[in-house]
Residue, then its C-alpha position, 0 to 999 in steps of 0.5 A: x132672783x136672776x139679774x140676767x133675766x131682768x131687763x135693764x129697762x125693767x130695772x127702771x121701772x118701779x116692780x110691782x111685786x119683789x120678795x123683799x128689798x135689798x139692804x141698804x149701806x154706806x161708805x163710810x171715812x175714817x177722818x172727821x171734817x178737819x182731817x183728824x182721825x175718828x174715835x169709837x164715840x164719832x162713829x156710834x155718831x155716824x151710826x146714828x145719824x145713818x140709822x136715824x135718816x136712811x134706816x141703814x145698819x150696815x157700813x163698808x170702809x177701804x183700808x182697816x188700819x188707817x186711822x185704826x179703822x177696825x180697831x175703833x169702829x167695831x166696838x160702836x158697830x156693836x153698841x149701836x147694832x150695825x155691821x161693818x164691811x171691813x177693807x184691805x188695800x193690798x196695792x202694795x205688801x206694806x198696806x196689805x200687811x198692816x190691813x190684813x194685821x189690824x183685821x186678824x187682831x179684832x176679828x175673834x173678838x167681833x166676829x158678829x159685826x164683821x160682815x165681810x172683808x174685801x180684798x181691794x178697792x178697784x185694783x183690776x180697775x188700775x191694773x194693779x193687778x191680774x185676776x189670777x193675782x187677785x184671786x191669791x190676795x183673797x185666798x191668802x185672807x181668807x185663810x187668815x181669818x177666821x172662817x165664815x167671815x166672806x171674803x171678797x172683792x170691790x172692782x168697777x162694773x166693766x171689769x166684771x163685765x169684759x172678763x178680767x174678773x173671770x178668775x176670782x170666781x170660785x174664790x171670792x164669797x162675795x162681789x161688789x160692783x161699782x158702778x157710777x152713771x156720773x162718771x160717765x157723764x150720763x145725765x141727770x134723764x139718763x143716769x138711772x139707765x145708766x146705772x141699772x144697765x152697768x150692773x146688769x152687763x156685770x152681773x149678767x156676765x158673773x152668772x154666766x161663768x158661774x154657771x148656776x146659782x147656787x155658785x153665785x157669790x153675793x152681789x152688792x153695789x159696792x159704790x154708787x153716788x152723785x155729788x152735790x158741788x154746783x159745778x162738779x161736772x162731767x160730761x152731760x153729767x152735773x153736780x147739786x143737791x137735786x141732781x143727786x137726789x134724783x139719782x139716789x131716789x130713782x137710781x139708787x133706791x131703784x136698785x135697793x127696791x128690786x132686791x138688791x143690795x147696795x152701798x151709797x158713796x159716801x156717808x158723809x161730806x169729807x170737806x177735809x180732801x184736796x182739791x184734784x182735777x178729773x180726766x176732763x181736766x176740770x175740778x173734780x170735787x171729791x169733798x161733797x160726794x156725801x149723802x149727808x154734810x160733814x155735821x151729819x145733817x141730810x141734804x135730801x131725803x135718805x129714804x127709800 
């Protein structure tokens, strides 16, 4: 299906028939709720409880060797049947190394539950790098792994859609859109079109460099979500449990509905974050962006 034949409006509105539904994943941490890092057993836990209340087989974590991330996740991916989007922070060569290392020593071993590795976590975005610097980082792991593994990106939806993405296309095998109607302070009415107008001018502008579909990469959201802080605000937009429920029913599970992929930021509560202030200048709660609490009860409905 082509994004950019689609209205964002119409993305609003329930279809009446779609092929099949996009997958379904989420964001998954590294650390348990005090800070110490998780064990295989914590994770075939997580995939439990994601599996259990959303139906969701698939994970995407940021940096492979924190926590040894790669090391300890993918033997519960294959016991518990899920897949994992594997992530290499290249902002600095210590880490890229070090992700890139823990991702090579593994990745023989479970080819079957690596889905993807992306190369960066909105570093257009930051301005860490350029998209022709980027495009070297995702050539580099590619040719590092082993082959049919996509190799990627994850970058905010207006960094595609401005252009300064352009480069990587050709190169990476597969796009994440981020992509938050919260942080730009859309209310809760409003957020939904929000969101869906973000990925359609992102995905709209990818196709049109791209040229054909057959040069399409594959698209997902790559990080969407609410979070649920009375008091977490920003702008019109405003933190709770039903605030975000209403954005993961009619803005997530829309998305999801019309055939697209996407990952719900986060899995869990990560209580164990500090405390930060946000570009308004209020407190930006970063612990309860969780679709479930650190115990791995659900707040709302998982559903879709």
């Amino acid at each position: 299906m082509r994004f950019s034949a689609i209205t964002a409006t119409a993305l609003a509105v329930a279809p009446a028939a779609v092929s099949a539904a996009g997958s379904m994943g989420f964001a998954l941490g590294t650390k348990l709720s005090d800070g110490s890092c998780k064990a295989q057993k914590d994770y075939e836990d997580d995939f439990k409880a994601i599996a259990d209340n959303s139906g969701a087989k698939i994970v995407r974590g940021y940096a492979a060797s924190d926590c040894d991330f790669a090391k300890n996740i993918l033997p519960a991916a294959k016991s518990k049947g899920f897949k994992v989007m594997l992530g290499i922070w290249p902002d600095v060569e210590e880490s890229f190394t070090k992700d890139l290392a823990a991702i090579t020593g593994v990745a023989k071993q479970y080819t079957d539950q690596i889905y993807a590795v992306t190369v960066g976590s909105e570093t257009l975005y930051r301005g860490n790098f350029t998209g022709d610097q980027l495009k070297d980082k995702i050539s580099t792991v590619k040719k590092a792994i082993p082959s049919g593994i996509k190799v990627g990106t994850a970058d905010s939806w207006n960094k595609y859609a401005d252009g300064t993405a352009d480069a990587i296309y050709g190169t990476a095998d597969i796009i994440l859109i981020n992509a938050f109607a919260f942080w730009q302070g859309a209310s809760t009415d409003n957020a939904t079109h929000v969101y869906l107008d973000d990925m359609f001018q992102a995905v709209a502008h990818i196709e049109s460099k791209v040229g054909s579909m057959d040069k399409m990469p594959e698209i997902w959201n790559g990080e969407t979500g609410w979070p649920t802080a009375v008091g977490t605000d920003y702008g019109a937009a405003q933190g709770g449990v039903e605030n975000a429920a209403a954005f993961y029913k009619n803005g997530f599970c829309s998305l999801i509905d019309w055939g697209f992929n996407a990952f719900y930021f986060e899995a869990f509560d990560e209580p164990w974050k500090p405390a930060s202030i946000g570009d308004n200048g209020k407190a930006a709660d970063e612990t309860t962006w969780g679709a479930m609490k650190s115990d791995r009860t659900t707040k709302f409905s998982l559903k879709c």
